[in-house]
PAVEX-922869 format. One record per residue (C-alpha): residue number from 1; x, y, z. Coordinates in Angstrom, 3 decimals. Layout:
<atoms>
+-----+----------+----------+----------+
! num !       xx !       yy !       zz !
+-----+----------+----------+----------+
! NUM !        X !        Y !        Z !
...
+-----+----------+----------+----------+
</atoms>
This chain:
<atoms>
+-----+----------+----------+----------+
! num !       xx !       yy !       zz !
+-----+----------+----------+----------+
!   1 !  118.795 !   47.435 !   77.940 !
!   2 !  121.219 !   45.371 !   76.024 !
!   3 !  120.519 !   44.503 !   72.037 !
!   4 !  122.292 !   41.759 !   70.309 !
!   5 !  122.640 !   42.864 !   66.204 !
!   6 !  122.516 !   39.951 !   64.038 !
!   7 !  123.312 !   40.659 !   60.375 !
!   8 !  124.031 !   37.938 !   57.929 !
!   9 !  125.607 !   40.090 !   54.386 !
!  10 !  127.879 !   42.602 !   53.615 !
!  11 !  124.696 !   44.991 !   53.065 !
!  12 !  123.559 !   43.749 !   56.638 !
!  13 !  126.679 !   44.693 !   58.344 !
!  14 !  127.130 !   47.805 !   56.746 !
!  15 !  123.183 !   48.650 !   58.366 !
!  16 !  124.482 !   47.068 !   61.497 !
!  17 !  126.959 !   49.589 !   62.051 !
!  18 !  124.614 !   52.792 !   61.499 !
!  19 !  122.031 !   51.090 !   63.449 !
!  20 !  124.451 !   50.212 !   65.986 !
!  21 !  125.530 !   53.701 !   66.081 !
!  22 !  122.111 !   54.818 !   66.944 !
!  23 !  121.275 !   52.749 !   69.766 !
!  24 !  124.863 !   53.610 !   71.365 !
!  25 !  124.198 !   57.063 !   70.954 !
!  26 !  120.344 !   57.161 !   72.690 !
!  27 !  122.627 !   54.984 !   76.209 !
!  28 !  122.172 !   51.391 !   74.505 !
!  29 !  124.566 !   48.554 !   75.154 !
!  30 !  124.738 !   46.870 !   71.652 !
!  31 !  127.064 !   44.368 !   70.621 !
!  32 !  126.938 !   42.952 !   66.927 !
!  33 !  127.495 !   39.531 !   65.464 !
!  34 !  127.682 !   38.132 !   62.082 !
!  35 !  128.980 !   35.676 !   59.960 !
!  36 !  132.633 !   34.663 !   60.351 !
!  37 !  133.720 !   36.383 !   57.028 !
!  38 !  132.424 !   39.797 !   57.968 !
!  39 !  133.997 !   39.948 !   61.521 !
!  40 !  137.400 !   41.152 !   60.727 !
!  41 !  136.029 !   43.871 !   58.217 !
!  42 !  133.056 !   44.968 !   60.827 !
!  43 !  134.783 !   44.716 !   64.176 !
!  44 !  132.070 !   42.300 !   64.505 !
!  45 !  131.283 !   39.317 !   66.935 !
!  46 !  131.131 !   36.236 !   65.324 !
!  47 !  128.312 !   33.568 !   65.597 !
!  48 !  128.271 !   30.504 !   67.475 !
!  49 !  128.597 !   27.394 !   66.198 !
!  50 !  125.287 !   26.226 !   67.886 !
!  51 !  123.032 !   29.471 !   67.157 !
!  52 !  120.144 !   27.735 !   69.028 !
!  53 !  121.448 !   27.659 !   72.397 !
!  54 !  123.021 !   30.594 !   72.010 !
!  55 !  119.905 !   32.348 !   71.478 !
!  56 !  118.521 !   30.108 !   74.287 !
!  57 !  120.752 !   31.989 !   76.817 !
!  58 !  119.962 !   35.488 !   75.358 !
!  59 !  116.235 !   34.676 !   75.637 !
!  60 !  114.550 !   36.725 !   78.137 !
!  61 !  117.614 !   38.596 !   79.041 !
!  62 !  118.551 !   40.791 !   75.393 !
!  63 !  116.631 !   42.526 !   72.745 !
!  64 !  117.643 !   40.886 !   69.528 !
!  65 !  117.712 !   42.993 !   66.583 !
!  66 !  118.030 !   40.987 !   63.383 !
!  67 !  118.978 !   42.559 !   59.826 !
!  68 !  117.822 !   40.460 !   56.849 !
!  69 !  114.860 !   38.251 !   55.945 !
!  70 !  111.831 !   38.084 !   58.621 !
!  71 !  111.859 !   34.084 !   57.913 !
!  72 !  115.119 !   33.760 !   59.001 !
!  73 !  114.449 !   35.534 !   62.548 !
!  74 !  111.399 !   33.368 !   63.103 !
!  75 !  113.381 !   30.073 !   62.607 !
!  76 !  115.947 !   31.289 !   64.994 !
!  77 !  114.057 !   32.086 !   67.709 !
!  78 !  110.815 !   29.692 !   67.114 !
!  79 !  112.514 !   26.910 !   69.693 !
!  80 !  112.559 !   29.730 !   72.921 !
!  81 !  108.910 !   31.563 !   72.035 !
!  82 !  106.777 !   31.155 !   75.265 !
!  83 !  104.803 !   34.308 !   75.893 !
!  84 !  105.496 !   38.419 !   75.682 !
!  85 !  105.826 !   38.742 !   79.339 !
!  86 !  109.012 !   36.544 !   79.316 !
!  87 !  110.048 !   36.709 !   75.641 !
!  88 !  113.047 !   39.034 !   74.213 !
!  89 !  112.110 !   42.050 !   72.506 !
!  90 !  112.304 !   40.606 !   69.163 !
!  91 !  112.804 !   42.790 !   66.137 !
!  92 !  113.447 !   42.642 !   62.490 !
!  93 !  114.739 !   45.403 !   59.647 !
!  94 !  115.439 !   44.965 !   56.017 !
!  95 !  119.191 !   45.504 !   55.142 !
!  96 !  118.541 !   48.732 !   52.965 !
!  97 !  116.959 !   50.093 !   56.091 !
!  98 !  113.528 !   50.578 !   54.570 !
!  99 !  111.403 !   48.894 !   57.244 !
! 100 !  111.844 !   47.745 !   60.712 !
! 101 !  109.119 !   45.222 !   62.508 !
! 102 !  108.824 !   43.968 !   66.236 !
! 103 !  107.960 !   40.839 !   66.001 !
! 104 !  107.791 !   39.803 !   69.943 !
! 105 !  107.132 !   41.532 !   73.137 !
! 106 !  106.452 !   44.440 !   71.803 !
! 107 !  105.007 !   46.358 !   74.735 !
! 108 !  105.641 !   44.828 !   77.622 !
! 109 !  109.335 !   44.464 !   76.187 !
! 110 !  109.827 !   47.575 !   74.495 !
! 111 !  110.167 !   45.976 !   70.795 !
! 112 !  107.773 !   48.863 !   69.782 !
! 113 !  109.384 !   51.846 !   71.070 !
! 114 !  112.922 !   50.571 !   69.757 !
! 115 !  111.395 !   50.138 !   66.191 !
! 116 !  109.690 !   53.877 !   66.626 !
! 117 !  113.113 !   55.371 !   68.104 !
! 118 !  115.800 !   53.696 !   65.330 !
! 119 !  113.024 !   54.468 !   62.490 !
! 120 !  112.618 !   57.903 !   63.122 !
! 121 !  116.438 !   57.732 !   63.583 !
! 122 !  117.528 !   56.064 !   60.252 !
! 123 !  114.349 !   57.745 !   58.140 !
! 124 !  113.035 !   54.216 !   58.065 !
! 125 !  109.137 !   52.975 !   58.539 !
! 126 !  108.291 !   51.581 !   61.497 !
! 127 !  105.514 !   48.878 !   60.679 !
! 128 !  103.534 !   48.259 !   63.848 !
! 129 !  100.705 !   45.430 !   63.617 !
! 130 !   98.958 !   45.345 !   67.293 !
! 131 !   95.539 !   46.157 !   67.222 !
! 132 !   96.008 !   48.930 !   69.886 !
! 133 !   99.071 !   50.450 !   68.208 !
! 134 !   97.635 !   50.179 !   64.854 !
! 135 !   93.990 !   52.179 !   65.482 !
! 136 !   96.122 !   54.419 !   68.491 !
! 137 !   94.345 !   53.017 !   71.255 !
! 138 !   94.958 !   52.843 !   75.127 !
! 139 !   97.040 !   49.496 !   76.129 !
! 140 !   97.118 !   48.602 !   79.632 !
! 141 !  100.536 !   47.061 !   79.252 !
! 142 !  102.448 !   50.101 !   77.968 !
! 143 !  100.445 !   52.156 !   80.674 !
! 144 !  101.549 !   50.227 !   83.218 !
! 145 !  105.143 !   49.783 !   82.042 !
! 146 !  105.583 !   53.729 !   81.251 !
! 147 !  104.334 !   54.920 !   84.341 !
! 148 !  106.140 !   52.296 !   86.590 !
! 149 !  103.578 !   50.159 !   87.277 !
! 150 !  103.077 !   46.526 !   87.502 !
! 151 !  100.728 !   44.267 !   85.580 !
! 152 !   99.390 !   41.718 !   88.074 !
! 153 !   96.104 !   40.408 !   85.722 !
! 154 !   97.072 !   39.333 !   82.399 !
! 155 !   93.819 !   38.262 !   81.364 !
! 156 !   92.337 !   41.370 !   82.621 !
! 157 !   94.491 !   43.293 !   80.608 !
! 158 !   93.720 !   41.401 !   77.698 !
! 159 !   89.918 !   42.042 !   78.045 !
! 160 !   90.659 !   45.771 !   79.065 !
! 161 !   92.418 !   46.054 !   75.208 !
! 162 !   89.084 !   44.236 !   74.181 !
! 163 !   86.629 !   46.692 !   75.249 !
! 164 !   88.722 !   49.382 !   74.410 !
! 165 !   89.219 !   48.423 !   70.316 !
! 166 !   85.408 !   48.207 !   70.733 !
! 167 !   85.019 !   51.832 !   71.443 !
! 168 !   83.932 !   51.502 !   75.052 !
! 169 !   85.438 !   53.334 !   77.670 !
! 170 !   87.601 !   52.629 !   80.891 !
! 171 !   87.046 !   53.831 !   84.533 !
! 172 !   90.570 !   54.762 !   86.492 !
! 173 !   91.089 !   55.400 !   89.913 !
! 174 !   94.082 !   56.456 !   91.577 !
! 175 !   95.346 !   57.085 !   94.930 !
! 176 !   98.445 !   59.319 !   93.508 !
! 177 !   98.298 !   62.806 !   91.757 !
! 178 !   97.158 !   62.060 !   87.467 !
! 179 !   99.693 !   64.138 !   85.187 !
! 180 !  100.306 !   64.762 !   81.985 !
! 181 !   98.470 !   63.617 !   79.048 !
! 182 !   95.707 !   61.577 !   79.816 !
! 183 !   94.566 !   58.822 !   77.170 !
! 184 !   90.916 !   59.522 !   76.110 !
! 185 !   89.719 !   55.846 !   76.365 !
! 186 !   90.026 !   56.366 !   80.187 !
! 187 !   88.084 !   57.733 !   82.659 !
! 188 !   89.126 !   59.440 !   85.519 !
! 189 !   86.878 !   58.494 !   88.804 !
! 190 !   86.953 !   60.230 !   92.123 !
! 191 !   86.088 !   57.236 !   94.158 !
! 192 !   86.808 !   53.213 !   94.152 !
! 193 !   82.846 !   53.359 !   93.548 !
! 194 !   82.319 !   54.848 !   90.186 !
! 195 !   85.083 !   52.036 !   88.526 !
! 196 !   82.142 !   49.823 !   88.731 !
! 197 !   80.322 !   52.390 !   86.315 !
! 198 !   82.307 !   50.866 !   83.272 !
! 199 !   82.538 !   47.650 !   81.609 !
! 200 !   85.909 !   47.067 !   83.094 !
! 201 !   88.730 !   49.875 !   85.974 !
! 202 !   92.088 !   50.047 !   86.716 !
! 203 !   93.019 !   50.827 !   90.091 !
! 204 !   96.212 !   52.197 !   91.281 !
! 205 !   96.958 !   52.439 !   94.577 !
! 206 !   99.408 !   51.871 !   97.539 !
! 207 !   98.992 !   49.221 !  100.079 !
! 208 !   97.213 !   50.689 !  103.147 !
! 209 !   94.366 !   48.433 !  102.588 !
! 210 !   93.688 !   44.885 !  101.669 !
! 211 !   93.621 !   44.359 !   98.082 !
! 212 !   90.346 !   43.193 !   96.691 !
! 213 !   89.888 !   40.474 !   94.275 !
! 214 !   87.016 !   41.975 !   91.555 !
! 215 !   86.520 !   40.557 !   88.348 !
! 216 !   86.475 !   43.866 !   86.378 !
! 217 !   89.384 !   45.682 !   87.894 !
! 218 !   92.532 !   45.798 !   87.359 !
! 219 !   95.064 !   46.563 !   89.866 !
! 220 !   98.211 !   48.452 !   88.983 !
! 221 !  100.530 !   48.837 !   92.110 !
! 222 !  103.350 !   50.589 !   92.189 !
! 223 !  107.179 !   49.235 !   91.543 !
! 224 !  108.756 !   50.372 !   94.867 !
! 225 !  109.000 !   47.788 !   97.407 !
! 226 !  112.510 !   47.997 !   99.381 !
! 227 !  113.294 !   44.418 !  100.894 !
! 228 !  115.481 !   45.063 !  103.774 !
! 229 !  116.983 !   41.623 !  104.564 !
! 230 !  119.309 !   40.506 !  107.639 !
! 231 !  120.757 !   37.033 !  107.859 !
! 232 !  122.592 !   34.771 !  109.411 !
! 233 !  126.635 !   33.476 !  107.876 !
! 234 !  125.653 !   31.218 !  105.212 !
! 235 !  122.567 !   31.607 !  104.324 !
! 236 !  121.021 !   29.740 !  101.266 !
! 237 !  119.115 !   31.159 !   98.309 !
! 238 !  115.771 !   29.017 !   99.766 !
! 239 !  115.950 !   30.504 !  103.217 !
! 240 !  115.877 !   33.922 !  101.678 !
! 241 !  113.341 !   33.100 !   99.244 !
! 242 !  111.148 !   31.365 !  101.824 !
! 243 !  111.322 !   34.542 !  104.039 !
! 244 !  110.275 !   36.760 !  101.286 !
! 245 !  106.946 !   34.402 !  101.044 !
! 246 !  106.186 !   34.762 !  104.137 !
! 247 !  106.182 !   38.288 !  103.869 !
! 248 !  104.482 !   38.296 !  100.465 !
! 249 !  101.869 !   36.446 !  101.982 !
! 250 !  101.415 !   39.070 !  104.980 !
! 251 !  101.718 !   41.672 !  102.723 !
! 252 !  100.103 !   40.668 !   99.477 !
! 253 !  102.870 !   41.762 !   96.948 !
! 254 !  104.992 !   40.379 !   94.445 !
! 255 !  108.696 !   40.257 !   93.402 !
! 256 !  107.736 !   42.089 !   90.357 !
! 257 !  106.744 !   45.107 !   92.740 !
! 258 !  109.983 !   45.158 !   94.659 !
! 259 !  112.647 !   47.288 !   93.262 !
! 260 !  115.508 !   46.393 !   95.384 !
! 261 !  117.390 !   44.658 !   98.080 !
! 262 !  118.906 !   45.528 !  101.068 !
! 263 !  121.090 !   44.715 !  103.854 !
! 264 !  124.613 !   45.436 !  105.841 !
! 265 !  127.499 !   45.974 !  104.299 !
! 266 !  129.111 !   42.816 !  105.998 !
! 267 !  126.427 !   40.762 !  104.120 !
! 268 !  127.802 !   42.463 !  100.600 !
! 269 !  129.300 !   38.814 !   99.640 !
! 270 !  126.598 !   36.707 !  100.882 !
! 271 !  125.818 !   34.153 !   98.430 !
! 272 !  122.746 !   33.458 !   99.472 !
! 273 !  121.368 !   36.733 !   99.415 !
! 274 !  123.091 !   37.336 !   95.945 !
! 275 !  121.949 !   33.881 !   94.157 !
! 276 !  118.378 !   35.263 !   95.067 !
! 277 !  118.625 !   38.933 !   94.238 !
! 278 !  120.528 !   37.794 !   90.549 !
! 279 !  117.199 !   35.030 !   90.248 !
! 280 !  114.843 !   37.562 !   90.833 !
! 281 !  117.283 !   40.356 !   88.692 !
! 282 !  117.080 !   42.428 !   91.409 !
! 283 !  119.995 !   45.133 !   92.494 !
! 284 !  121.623 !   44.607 !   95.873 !
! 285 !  122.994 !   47.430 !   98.104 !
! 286 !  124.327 !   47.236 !  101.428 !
! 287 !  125.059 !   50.290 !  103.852 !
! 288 !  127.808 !   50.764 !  106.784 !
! 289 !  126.483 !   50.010 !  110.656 !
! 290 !  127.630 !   54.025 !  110.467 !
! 291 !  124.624 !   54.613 !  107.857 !
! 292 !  122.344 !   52.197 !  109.183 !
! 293 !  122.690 !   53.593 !  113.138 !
! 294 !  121.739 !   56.906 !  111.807 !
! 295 !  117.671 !   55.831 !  111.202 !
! 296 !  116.049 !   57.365 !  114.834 !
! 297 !  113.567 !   54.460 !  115.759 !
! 298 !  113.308 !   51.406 !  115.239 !
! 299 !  109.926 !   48.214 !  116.031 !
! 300 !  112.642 !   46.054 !  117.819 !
! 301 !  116.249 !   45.864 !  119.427 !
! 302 !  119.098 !   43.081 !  119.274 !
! 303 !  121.741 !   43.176 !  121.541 !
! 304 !  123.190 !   39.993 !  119.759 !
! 305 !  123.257 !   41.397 !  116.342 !
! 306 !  124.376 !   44.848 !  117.403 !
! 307 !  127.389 !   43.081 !  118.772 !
! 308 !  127.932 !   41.170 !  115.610 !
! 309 !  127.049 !   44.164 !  113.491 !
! 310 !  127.235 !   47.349 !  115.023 !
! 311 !  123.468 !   47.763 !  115.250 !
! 312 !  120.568 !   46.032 !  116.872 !
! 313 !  118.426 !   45.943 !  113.956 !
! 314 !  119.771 !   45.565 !  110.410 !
! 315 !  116.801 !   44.514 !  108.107 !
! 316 !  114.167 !   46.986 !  108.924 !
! 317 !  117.104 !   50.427 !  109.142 !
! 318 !  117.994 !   48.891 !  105.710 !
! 319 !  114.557 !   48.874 !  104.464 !
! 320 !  113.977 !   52.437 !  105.805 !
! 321 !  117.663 !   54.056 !  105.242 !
! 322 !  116.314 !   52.894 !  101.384 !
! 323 !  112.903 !   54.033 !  100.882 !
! 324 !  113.993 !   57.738 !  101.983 !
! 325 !  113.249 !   60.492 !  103.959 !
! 326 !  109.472 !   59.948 !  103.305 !
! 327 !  109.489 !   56.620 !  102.319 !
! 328 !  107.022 !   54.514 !  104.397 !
! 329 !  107.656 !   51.058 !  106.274 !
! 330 !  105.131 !   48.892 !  105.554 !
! 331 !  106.217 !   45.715 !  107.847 !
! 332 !  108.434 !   46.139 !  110.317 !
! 333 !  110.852 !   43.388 !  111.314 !
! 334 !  110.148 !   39.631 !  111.165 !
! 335 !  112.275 !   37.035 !  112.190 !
! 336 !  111.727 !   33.959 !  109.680 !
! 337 !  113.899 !   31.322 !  111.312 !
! 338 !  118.046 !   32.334 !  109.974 !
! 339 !  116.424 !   35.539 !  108.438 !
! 340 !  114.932 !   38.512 !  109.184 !
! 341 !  112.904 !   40.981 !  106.802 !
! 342 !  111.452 !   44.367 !  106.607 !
! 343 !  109.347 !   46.038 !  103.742 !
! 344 !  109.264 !   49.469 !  103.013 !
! 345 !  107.990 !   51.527 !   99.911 !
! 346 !  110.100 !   53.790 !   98.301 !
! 347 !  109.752 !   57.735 !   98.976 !
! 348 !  108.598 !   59.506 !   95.519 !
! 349 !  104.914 !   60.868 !   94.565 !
! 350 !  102.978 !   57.656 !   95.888 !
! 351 !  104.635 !   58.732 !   99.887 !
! 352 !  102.460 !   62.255 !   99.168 !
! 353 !   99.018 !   60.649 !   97.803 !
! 354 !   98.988 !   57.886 !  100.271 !
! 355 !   99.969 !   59.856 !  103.725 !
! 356 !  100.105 !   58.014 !  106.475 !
! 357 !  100.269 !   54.279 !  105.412 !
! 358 !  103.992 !   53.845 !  107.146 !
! 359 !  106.852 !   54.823 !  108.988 !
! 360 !  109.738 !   56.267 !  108.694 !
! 361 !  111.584 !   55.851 !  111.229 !
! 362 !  110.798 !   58.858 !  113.468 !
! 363 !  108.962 !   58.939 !  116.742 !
! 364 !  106.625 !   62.042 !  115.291 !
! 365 !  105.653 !   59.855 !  112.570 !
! 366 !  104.340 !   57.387 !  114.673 !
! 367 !  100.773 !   58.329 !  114.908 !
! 368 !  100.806 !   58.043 !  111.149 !
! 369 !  101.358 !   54.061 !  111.056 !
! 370 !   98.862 !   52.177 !  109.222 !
! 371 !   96.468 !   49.217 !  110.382 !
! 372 !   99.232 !   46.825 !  109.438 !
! 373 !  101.952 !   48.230 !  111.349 !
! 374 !   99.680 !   48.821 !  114.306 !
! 375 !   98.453 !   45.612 !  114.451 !
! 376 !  102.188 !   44.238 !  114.506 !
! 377 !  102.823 !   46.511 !  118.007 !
! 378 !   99.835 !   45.460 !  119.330 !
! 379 !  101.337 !   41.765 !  118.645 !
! 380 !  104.285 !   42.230 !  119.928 !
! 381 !  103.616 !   39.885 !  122.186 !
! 382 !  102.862 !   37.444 !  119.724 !
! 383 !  105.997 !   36.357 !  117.964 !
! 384 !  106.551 !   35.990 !  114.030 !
! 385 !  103.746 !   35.368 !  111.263 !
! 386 !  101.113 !   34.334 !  113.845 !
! 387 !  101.175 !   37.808 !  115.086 !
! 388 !  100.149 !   39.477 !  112.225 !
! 389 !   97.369 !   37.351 !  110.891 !
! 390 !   95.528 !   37.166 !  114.695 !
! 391 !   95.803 !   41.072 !  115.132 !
! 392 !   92.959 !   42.768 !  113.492 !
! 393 !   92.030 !   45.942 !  113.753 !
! 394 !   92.694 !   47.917 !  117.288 !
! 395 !   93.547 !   51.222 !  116.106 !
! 396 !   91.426 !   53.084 !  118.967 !
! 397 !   94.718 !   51.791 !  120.803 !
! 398 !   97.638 !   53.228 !  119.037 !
! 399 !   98.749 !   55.727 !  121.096 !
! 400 !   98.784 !   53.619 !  124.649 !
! 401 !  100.952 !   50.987 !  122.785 !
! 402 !  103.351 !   53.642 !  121.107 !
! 403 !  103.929 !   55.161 !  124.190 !
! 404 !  104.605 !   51.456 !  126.270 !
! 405 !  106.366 !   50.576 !  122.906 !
! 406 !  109.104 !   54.026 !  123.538 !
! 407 !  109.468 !   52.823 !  127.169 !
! 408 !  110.091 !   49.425 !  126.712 !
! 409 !  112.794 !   51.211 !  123.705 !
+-----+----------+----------+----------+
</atoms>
């Protein structure tokens, strides 16, 4: 995370540097900017002449740290306030260092944690006003943020922190192993079944099965969706994005769930490809044909590409070189008219509690695909989207169409 100081006195700067010195020393990028009179005597950055737009192009992308009057940081940023799952972390400290107050996003941004961490830092008082943090309550948004999760309901989440400030308590279920502290306001349930016991659950799970709407729970995937993406020269950032909605549709996810982006290194200066991944602030890696040759199996074969590439497949050894050695494919190649995708979910705890819901990439894990995958070999002879969504379930014949599937390999 990156946090923009502003500090408008001498007393300011003078905070601006300890508090600066804090955040640089817990990994921050800071940078700090003042008036133009301090600059030379701080080392300071000095402000724009247009301070609105200026913040405008921070917005969204920096915490902001302000030292000095609380009014002053609510003019500043009052044109660019939409909600706290877009807004900057927003925070603001007196310029003796007494107190320090997030103002905006401070959960789902991390405003709260940064006031806790430079207050305990600078002996200052952290003075935290949500309802959750203020009578120690569960909220659903730090929960979800802290253990890597992603928040797909606000309005759930809203009435979760509802119910829980009025003492009632919240049914969890999970597909992956429960550590560490566990907050009291939930409840751990064996089974899908007993979230229905409480006023309102949270499920977290993988994506094996069809996720199912319910108007008291909550799902919390996982952030670890690997887009493996192959293209052809020239792509534009609306191919690629209109690709990844076709898969999104077949696969029910989000781009707040994926966690990176994939491809061949010949496609590392693709602007299409990076326009998208830089709109979506994703990271975008690329392997050698060398790396990507050395997956084992493969849903489908290209003689084409593997003479423009070096291998027959590049989106879905991509998507599986990048989950890991027990990462899991989740959908196999799909050619989307000048692109081709593959999704796979990164290796890690959620590849142990959900065995057997993908691939990866060896024949002995074959009999482990899940429906999804299974129905796409039984489609084979179906081409693109329309495979998937006629293919059911057929899972009685997985083995006949692995083995025909090897042969025809």
């Amino acid at each position: 995370m990156e946090i923009v100081i502003l500090s408008f006195t001498d007393a300011g700067c003078q905070m601006a540097c300890k508090v600066r010195e804090n955040f640089i020393q817990s990994g921050y990028r800071v940078k700090v900017y003042t008036l133009t009179r301090f600059c030379r005597l701080y080392g300071f950055h000095a402000f724009p002449e247009d301070k609105k737009s200026w913040i405008g192009s921070l917005w969204g992308e920096k915490a902001l740290f302000f030292i000095g009057a609380a009014g002053i940081a609510v003019r500043m940023i009052a044109p660019h306030v939409k909600n706290k799952f877009t807004d900057s972390p927003v925070l603001v400290m007196d310029e003796k260092g007494s107190y320090v107050i997030p103002l905006l996003s401070g959960h789902v941004g991390g405003a709260v944690e940064l006031a806790k961490e430079i207050a305990e830092k600078i002996n200052a008082q952290a003075v935290l006003t949500t309802a959750t943090d203020v009578e120690q309550k569960f909220a659903v948004d730090v929960f979800a943020k802290s253990n890597g999760l992603v928040l797909t309901d606000r309005k759930k989440a809203k009435e979760i922190s509802a119910v829980v400030l009025d003492g009632n308590k919240i049914g969890l279920y999970s597909v992956f192993p429960v550590e560490g502290k566990f907050p009291e306001e939930l409840k751990l349930c064996e089974t899908e079944e007993f979230l229905r016991n409480y006023p309102y659950g949270i499920r977290i799970a993988g994506r094996s099965g069809e996720r199912r709407e319910e108007e008291t729970i909550l799902e919390l995937p996982p952030k670890n969706l690997v887009l493996g993406i192959g293209c052809r020269k020239g792509i534009s950032e609306e191919e690629i994005q209109s690709a990844v909605n076709e898969a999104k549709k077949i696969l029910g996810f989000t781009e707040k769930e994926v966690i990176e982006i994939d491809s061949i290194d010949l496609k590392k200066e693709e602007e299409g490809l990076l326009s998208y991944a830089a709109k979506w602030k994703l990271p975008f890696y690329t392997f050698s044909a060398e790396e990507l040759g050395k997956v084992k199996c493969v849903s489908s074969h290209s003689e084409f590409v593997r003479k423009v590439t070096g291998v027959d497949n590049v989106c879905e050894r991509a998507a599986i070189l990048a989950a890991g050695e027990d990462g899991r494919l989740l959908m196999p190649k799909q050619c989307m008219n000048r692109v081709t995708i593959a999704v796979a979910e990164k290796s890690g705890d959620a590849g142990e509690a959900d065995a057997g819901s993908g691939f990866n990439g060896s024949r002995e894990h074959a009999e482990q695909m899940t429906d999804r995958l299974e129905n796409y070999v039984l489609a084979r002879g179906i081409r693109g989207i329309s495979g998937w969504k006629k293919c059911k379930s057929l899972c009685q014949c997985r083995n006949r169409i692995w083995k025909r599937m090897y042969r025809r390999a």
